[in-house]
PABA-8618 format. One record per residue (C-alpha): residue in one letter; chain; x, y, z; residue number from 1. Coordinates in steps of 0.05 Angstrom, whole numbers. Layout:
@res A, chain A, xx X, yy Y, zz Z, n NUM
...
***
This chain:
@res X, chain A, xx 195, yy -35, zz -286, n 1
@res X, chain A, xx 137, yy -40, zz -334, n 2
@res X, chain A, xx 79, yy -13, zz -314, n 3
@res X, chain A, xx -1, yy -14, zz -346, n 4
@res X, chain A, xx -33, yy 58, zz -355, n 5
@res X, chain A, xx -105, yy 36, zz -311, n 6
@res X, chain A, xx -148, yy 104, zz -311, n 7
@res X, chain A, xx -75, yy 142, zz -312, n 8
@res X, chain A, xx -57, yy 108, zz -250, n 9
@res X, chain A, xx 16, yy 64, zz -265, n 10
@res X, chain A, xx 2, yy -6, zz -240, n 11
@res X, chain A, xx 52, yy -36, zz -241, n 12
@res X, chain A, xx 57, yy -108, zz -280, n 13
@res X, chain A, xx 96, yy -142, zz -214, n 14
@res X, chain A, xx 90, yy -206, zz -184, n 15
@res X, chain A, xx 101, yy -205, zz -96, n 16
@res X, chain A, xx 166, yy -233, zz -106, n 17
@res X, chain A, xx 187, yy -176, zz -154, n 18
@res X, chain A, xx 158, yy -121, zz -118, n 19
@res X, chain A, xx 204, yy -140, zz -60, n 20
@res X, chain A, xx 261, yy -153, zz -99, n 21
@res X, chain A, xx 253, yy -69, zz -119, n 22
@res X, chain A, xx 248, yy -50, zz -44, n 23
@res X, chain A, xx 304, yy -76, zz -27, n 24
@res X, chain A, xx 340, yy -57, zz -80, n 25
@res X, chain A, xx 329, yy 16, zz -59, n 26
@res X, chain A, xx 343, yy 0, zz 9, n 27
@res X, chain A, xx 417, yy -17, zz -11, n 28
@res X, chain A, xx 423, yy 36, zz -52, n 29
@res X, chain A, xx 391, yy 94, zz -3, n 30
@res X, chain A, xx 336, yy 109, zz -40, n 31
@res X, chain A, xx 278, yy 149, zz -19, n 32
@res X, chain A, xx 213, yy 119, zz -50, n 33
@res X, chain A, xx 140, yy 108, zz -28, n 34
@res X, chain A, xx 97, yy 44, zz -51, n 35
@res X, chain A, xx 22, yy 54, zz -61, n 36
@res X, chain A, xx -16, yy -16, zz -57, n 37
@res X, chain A, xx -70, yy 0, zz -102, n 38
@res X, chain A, xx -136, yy -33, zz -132, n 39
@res X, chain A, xx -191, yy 3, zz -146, n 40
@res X, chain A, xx -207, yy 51, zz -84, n 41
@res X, chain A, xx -139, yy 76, zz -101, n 42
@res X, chain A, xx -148, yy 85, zz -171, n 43
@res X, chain A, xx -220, yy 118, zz -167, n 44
@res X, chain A, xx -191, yy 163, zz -103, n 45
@res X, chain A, xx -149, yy 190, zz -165, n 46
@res X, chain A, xx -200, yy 204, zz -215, n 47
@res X, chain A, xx -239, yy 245, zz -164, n 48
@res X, chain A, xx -176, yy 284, zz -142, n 49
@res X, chain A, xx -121, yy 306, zz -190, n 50
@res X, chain A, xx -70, yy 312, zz -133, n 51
@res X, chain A, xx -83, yy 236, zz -108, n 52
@res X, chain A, xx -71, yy 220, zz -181, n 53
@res X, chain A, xx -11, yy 262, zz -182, n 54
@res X, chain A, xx 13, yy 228, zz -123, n 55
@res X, chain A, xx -1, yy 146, zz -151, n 56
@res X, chain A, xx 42, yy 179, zz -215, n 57
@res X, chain A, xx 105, yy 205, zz -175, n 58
@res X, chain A, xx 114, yy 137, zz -129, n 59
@res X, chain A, xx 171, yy 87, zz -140, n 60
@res X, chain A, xx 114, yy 36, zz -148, n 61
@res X, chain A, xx 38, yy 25, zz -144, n 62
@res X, chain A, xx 33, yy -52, zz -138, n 63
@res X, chain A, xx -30, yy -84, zz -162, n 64
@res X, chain A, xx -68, yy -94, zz -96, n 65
@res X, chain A, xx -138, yy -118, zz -135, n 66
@res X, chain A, xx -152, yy -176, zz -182, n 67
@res X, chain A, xx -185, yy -130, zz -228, n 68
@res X, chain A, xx -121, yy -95, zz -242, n 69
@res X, chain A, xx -89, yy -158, zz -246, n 70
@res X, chain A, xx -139, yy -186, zz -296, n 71
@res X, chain A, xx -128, yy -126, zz -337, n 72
@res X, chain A, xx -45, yy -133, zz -336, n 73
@res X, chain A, xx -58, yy -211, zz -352, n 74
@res X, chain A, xx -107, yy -186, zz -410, n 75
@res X, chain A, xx -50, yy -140, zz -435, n 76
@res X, chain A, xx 4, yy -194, zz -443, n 77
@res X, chain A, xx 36, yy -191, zz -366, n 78
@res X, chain A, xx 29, yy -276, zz -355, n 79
@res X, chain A, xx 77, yy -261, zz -289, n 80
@res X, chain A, xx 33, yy -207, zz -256, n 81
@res X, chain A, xx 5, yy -225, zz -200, n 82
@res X, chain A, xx -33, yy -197, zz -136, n 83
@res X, chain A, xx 8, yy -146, zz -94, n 84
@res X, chain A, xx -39, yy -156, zz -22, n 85
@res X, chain A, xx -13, yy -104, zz 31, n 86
@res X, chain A, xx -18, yy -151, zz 84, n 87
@res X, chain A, xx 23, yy -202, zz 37, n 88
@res X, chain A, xx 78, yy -159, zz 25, n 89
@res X, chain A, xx 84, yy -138, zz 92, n 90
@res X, chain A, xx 91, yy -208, zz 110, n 91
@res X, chain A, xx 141, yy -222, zz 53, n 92
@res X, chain A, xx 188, yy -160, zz 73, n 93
@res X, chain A, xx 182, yy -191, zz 149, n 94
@res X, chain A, xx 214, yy -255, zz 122, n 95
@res X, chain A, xx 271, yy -224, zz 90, n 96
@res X, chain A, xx 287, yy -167, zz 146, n 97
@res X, chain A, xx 302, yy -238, zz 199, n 98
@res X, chain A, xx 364, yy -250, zz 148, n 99
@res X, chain A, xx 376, yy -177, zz 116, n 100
@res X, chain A, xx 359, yy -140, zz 183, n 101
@res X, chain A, xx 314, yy -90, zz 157, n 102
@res X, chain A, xx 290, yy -44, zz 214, n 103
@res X, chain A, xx 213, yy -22, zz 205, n 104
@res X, chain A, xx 177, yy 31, zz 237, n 105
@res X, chain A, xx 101, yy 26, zz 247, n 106
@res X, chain A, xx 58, yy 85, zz 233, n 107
@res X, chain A, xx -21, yy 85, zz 235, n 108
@res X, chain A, xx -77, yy 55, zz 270, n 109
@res X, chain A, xx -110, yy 76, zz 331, n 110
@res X, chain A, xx -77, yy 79, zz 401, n 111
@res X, chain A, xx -44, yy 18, zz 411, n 112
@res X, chain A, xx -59, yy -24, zz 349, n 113
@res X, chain A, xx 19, yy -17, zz 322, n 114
@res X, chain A, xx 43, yy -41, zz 387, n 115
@res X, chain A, xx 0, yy -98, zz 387, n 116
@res X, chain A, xx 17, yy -100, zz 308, n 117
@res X, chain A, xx 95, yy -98, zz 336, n 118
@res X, chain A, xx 84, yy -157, zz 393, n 119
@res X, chain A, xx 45, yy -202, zz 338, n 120
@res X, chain A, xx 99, yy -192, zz 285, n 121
@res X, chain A, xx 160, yy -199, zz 328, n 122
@res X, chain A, xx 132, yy -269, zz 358, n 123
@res X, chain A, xx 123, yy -293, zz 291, n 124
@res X, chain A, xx 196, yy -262, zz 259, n 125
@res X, chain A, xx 233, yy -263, zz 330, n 126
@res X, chain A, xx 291, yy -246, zz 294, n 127
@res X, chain A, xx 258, yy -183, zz 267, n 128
@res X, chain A, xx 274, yy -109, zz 291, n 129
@res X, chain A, xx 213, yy -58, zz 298, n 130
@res X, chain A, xx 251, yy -2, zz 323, n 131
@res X, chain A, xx 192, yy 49, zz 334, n 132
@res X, chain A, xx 116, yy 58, zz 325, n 133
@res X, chain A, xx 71, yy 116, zz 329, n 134
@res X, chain A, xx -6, yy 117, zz 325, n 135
@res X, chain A, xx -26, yy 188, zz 297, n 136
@res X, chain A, xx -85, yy 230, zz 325, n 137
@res X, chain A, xx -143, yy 226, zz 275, n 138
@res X, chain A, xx -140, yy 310, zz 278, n 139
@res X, chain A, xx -82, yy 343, zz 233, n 140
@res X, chain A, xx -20, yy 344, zz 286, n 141
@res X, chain A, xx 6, yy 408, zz 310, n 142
@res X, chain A, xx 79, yy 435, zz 288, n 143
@res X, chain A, xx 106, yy 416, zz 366, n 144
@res X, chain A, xx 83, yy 343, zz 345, n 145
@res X, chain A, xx 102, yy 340, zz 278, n 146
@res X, chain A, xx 181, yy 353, zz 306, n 147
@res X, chain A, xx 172, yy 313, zz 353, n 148
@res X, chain A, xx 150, yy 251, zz 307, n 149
@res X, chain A, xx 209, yy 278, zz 261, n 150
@res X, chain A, xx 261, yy 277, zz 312, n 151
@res X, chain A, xx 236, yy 211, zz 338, n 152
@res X, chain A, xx 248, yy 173, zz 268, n 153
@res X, chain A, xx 317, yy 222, zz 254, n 154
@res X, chain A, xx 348, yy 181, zz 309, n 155
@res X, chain A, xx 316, yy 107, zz 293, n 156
@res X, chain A, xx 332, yy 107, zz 225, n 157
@res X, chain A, xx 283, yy 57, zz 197, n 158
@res X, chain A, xx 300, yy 23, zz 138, n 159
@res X, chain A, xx 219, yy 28, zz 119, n 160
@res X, chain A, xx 167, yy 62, zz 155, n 161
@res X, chain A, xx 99, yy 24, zz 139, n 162
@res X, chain A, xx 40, yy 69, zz 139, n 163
@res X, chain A, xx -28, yy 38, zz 158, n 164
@res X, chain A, xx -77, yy 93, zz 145, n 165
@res X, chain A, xx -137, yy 94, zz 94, n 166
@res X, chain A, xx -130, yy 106, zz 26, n 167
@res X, chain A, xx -122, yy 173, zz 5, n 168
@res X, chain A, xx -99, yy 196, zz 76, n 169
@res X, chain A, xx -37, yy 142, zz 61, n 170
@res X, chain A, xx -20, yy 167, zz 6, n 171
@res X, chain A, xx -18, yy 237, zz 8, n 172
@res X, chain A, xx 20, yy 237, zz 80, n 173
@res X, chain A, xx 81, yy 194, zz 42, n 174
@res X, chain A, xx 77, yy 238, zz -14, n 175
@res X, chain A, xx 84, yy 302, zz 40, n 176
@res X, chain A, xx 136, yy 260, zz 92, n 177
@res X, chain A, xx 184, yy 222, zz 42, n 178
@res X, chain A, xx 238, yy 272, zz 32, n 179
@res X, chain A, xx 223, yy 305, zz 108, n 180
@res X, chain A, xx 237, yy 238, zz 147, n 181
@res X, chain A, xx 302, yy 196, zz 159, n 182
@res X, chain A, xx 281, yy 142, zz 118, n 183
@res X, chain A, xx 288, yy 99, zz 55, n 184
@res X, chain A, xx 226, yy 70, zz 38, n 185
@res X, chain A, xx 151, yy 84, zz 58, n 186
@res X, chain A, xx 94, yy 31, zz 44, n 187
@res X, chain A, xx 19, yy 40, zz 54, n 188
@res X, chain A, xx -21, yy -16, zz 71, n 189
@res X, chain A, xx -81, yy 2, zz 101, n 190
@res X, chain A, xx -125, yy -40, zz 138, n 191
@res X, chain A, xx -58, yy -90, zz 144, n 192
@res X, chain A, xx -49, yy -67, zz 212, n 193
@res X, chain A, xx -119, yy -89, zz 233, n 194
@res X, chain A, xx -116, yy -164, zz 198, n 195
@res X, chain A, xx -38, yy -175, zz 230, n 196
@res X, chain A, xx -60, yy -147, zz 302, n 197
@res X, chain A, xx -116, yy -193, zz 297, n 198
@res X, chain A, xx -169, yy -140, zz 307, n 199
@res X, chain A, xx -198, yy -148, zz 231, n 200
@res X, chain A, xx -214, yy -219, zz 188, n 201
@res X, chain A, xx -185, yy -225, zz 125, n 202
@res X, chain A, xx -221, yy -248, zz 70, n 203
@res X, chain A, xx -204, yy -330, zz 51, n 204
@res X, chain A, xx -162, yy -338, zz 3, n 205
@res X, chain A, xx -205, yy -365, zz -45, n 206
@res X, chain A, xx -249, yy -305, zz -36, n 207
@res X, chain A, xx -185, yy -265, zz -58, n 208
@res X, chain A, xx -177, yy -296, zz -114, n 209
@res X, chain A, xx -241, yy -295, zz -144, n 210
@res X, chain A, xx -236, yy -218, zz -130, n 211
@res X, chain A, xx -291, yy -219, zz -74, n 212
@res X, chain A, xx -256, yy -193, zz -31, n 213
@res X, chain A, xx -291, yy -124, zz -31, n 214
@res X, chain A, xx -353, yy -153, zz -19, n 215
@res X, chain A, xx -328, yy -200, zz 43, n 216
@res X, chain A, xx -307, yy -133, zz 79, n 217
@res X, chain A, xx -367, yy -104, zz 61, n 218
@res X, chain A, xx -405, yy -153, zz 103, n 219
@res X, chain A, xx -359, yy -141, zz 157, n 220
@res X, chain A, xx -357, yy -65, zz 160, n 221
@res X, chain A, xx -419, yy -51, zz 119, n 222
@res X, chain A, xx -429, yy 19, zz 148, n 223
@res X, chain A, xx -357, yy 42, zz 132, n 224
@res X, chain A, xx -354, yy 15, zz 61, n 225
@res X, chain A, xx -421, yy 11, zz 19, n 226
@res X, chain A, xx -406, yy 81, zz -10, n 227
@res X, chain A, xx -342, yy 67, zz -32, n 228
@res X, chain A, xx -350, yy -1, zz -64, n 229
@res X, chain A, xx -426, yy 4, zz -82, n 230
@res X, chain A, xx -398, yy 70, zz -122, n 231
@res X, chain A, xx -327, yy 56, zz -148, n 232
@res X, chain A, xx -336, yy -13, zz -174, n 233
@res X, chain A, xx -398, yy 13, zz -223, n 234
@res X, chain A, xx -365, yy 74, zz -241, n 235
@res X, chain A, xx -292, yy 30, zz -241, n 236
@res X, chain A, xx -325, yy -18, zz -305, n 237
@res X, chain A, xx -350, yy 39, zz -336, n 238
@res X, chain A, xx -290, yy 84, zz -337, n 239
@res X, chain A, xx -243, yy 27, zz -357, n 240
@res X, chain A, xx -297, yy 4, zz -416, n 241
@res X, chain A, xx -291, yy 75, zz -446, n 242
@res X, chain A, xx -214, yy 70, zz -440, n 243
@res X, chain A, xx -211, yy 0, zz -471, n 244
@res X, chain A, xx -257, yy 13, zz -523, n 245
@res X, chain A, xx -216, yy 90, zz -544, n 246
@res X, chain A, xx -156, yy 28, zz -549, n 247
@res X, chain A, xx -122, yy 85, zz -509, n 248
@res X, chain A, xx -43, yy 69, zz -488, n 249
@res X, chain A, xx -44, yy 16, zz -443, n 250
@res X, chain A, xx 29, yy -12, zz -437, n 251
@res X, chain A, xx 69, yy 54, zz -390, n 252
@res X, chain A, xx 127, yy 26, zz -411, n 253
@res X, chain A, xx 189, yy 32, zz -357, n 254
@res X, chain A, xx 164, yy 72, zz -293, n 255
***
């Protein structure tokens, strides 16, 4: 897998299409891997924190969740990169578990949004099988619920286990639970449990592709979001503009 060295974060240069042609692979194979779908929240998260960095380094992949860092791979000679969208992706791995029977467990959101998540998904893939969900308290849980959330996914087995917290939390809890929990692969996607309960609007597509979408959400949850995008897309140009301009090692190679 190639991959483009954004800020030291690996993005890497996959199309949807590819990027769920890797999970599965490691599903057959028993793999234990975590996928971070990251634009630039994710990448800036790691500049401020060398541990989130760490943690975008050691996953099996870091899809390309933003057009920015899709412009940039296209700029650097990747013609078949394309946008990695969480919700996307989730929908794309849906399709294929009808046919493959994938088994997905739910984890995020608050009380009752990966249920409703469950009875949204299930109606549109009837043949799919959600075999568990769990909504986490927004406190640190306690060692009796930790084994209990442990022994709970040591019996269903899930072939993925899609996390739907916010980025770093995401991240740093696969990082800490992929070798701990009876699973293969672990995805974070964020505010995709929202948009496919149908408690959150997703940008339009065309507002997606003319990378707007940070600004749609930021009219629609402007008290949540103006510090992170009114600070990480400034500081995001800049950063990258010193990088480009050092002609620092772009191209990761294989990941």
């Amino acid at each position: 897998m190639k991959t483009i060295n954004i800020l030291a974060v690996p993005i890497a240069a996959v199309n949807i299409e590819q990027a769920a042609t890797q999970i599965e692979e490691w599903i057959r194979n028993g793999q234990k891997e975590y996928v971070t779908v990251t634009g630039i929240h994710g990448i800036m998260e790691s500049q401020y924190d060398e541990e989130v960095k760490r943690i975008h380094q050691a996953a099996g992949m870091c899809v390309p969740d933003g057009m920015p860092t899709v412009w940039i791979g296209k700029l650097y000679g990747y013609k078949n990169m394309s946008r990695v969208y969480g919700p996307d992706l989730m929908l794309e791995m849906m399709k294929l578990s009808e046919e493959k029977k994938y088994t997905h467990f739910f984890y995020g959101g608050k009380k009752g949004v990966p249920e409703l998540l469950k009875a949204r998904l299930i109606s549109q893939f009837p043949g799919l099988k959600v075999v568990g969900t769990f909504s986490p308290p927004f406190r640190e849980m306690n060692e009796e619920e930790a084994n209990a959330l442990q022994e709970k996914i040591e019996k269903l087995s899930p072939d993925i286990i899609w996390v739907g917290l916010s980025t770093p939390k995401q991240e740093i809890w696969m990082a800490s639970h992929i070798e701990k929990l009876n699973t293969k692969v672990m995805i974070g996607i964020g505010a995709a449990f929202d948009f496919h309960a149908g408690l959150l609007r997703q940008a339009p597509s065309w507002v997606q592709r003319l990378g707007l979408e940070w600004l749609f959400r930021l009219c629609v949850e402007p008290r949540r979001l103006w510090k992170r995008y009114l600070k990480n897309n400034p500081l995001f140009i800049w950063k990258f503009a010193l990088q480009f301009l050092k002609k620092e090692n772009i191209n990761l190679g294989d990941h």
